[in-house]
C-alpha positions in Angstrom: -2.6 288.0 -46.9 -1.9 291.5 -49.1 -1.1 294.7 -47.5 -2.6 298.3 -49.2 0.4 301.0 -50.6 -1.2 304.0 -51.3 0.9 306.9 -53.3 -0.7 310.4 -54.2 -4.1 308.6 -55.1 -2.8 305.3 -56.4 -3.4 302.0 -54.6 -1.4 298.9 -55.2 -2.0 295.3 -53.5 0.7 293.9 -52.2 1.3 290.0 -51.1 3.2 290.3 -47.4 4.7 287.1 -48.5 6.3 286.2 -51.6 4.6 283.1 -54.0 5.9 279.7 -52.7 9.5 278.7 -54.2 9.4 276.2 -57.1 12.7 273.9 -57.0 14.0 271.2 -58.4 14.4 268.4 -55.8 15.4 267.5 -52.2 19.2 268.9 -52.8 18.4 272.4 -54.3 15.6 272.8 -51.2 18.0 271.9 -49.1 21.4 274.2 -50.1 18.5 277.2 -50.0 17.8 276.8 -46.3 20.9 277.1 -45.6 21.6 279.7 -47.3 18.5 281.8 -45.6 18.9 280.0 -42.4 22.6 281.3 -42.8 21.8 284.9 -43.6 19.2 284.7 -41.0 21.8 283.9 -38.0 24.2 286.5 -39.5 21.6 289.0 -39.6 21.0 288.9 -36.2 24.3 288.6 -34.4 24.9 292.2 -32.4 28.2 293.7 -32.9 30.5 293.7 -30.4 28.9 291.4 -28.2 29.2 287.8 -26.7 26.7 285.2 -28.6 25.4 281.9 -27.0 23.3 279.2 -28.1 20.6 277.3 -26.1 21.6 274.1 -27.1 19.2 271.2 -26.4 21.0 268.6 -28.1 18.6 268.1 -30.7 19.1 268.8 -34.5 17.0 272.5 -34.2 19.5 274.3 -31.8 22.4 272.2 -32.9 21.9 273.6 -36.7 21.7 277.3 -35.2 24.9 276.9 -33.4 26.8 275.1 -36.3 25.6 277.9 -38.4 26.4 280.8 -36.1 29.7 279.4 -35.2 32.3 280.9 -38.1 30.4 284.2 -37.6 32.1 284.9 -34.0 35.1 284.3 -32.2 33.5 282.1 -29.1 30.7 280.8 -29.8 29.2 280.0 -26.2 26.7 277.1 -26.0 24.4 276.4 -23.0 21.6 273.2 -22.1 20.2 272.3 -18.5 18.5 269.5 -18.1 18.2 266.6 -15.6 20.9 264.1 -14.4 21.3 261.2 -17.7 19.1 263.2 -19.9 20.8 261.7 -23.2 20.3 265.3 -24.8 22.5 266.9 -22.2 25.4 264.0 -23.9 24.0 265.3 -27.8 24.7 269.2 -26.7 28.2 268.2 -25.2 29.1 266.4 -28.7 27.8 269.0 -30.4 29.5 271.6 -28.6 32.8 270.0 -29.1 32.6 269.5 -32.7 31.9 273.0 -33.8 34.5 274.4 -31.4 31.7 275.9 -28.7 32.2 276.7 -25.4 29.8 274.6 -23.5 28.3 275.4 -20.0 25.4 273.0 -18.8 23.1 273.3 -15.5 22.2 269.8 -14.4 19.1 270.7 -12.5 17.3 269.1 -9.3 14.1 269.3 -7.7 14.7 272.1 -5.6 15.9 273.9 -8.7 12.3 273.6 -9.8 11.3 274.4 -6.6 13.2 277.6 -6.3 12.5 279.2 -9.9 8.8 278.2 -10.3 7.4 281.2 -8.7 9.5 283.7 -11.1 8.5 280.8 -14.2 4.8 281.5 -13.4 5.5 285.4 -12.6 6.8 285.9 -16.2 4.8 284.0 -18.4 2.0 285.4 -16.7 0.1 282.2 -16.8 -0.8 278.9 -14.8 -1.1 277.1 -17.7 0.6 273.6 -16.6 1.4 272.7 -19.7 3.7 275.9 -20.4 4.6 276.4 -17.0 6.3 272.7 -17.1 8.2 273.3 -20.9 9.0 276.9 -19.3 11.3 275.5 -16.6 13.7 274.0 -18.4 14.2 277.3 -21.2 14.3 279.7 -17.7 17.0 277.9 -16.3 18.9 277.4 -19.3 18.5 281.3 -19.4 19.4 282.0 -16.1 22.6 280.2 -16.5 23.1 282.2 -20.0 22.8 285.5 -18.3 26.2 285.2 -16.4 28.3 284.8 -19.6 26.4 286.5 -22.3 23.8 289.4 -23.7 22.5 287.8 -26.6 21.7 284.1 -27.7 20.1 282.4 -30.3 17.2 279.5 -30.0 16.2 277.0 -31.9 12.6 277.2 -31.4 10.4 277.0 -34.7 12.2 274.5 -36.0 9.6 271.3 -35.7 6.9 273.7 -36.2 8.2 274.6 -39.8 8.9 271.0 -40.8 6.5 268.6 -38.7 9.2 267.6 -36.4 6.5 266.6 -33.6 6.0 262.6 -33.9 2.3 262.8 -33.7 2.7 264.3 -37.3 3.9 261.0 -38.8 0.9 259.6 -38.6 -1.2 261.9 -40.6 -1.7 260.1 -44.2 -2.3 263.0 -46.5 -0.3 266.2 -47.6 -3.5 268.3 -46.5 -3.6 266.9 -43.4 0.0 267.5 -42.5 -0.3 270.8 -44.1 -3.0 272.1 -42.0 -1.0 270.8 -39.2 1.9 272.9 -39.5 -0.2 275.5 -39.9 -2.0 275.1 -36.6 1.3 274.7 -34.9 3.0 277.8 -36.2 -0.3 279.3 -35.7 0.2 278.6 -32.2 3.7 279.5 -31.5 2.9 283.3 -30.2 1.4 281.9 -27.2 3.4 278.6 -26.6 7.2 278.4 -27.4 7.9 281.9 -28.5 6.2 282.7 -25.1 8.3 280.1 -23.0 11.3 281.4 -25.1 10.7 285.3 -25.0 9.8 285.7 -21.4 12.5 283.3 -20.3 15.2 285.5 -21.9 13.9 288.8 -20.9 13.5 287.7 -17.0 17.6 287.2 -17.1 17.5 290.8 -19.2 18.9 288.9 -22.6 18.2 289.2 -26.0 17.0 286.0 -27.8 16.7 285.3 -31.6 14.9 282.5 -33.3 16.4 282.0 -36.7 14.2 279.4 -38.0 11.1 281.9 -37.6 13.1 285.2 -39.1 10.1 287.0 -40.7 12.2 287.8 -44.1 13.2 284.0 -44.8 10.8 281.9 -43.5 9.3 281.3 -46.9 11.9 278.4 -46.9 9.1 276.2 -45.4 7.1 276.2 -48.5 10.3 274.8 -50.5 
């Protein structure tokens, strides 16, 4: 979409996003991501405050906190999750390799039990579907609270870059394409929900690199 500047009686159109990057293979596409990815983690990062990470385990979150980590003194890195859950094992290697320190909340049943009524209260839905992916990011953020102010996620990050398996079976580039865009499309009231209401229940502020409105253009490289 364009956007209208007016000045004294003159009107310009305006795209609100630039024209998709052209560049030359897998390598330069890649060393540009990082660099936005990179500015966008820096960007964000409060002064003079503690900075966490919910880290899942998986390669969105464990990006976000290898990028944030030369950027702070402590990095602090958080996951909850169920008893085995081989992600739990992913954030602790993780953790440990970029130099993080790592808190986890091994949750039970009657941890469920005990934070679904606040889950529901601020999503402000019944939706099971949310509700149940809600659990785990409210708990992760409850734990967060009691070390820091500010934390990053890695939500956005299969959205962007068809990281859902259901995508690999689409056969054409127009098929995956409108698939993305149907899932970003969807974000506002799905994992940016989950992710925004967890972190402001526990009074913390949350960023989500990966969907920074200034470099996001990286998906079309």
């Amino acid at each position: 979409g364009n956007f209208l500047l007016s000045d004294r009686g003159m009107y310009d159109y305006q795209p609100y996003f630039p024209e998709p990057v052209q560049l030359d293979g897998a390598q330069e596409s890649a060393q540009l991501l990082t660099e936005h990815l990179r500015n966008a983690v820096k960007r964000a990062i409060p002064e003079n405050s503690e900075v966490g990470v919910w880290l899942s385990g998986g390669v969105d979150s464990s990006v976000i906190a290898a990028l944030a980590r030369p950027f702070v003194d402590r990095l602090y890195t958080f996951s909850a999750g169920i008893e085995g859950a081989p992600d739990l094992e992913y954030a602790r290697q993780v953790a440990e390799y970029i130099g993080a320190e790592h808190h986890e909340h091994i949750y039970k049943f009657e941890d469920m039990q005990r934070v679904l009524g606040n889950v529901i209260y601020h999503l402000e839905s019944f939706d099971a579907p949310l509700v149940h992916s809600a659990v785990s990011n409210y708990l992760v953020s409850e734990l967060a609270s009691d070390y820091v102010p500010f934390v990053f996620s890695g939500e956005g990050g299969d959205e962007l870059f068809a990281g859902y398996s259901y995508q690999k079976a689409y056969s054409s580039e127009v098929e995956l394409t409108l698939s993305i865009q149907e899932a970003i499309a969807a974000l506002h009231n799905t994992a940016l929900q989950r992710v925004d209401r967890s972190a402001t229940a526990h009074q913390t502020g949350v960023a989500v690199p990966f969907l920074d409105r200034v470099e996001n253009r990286c998906q079309q490289c």
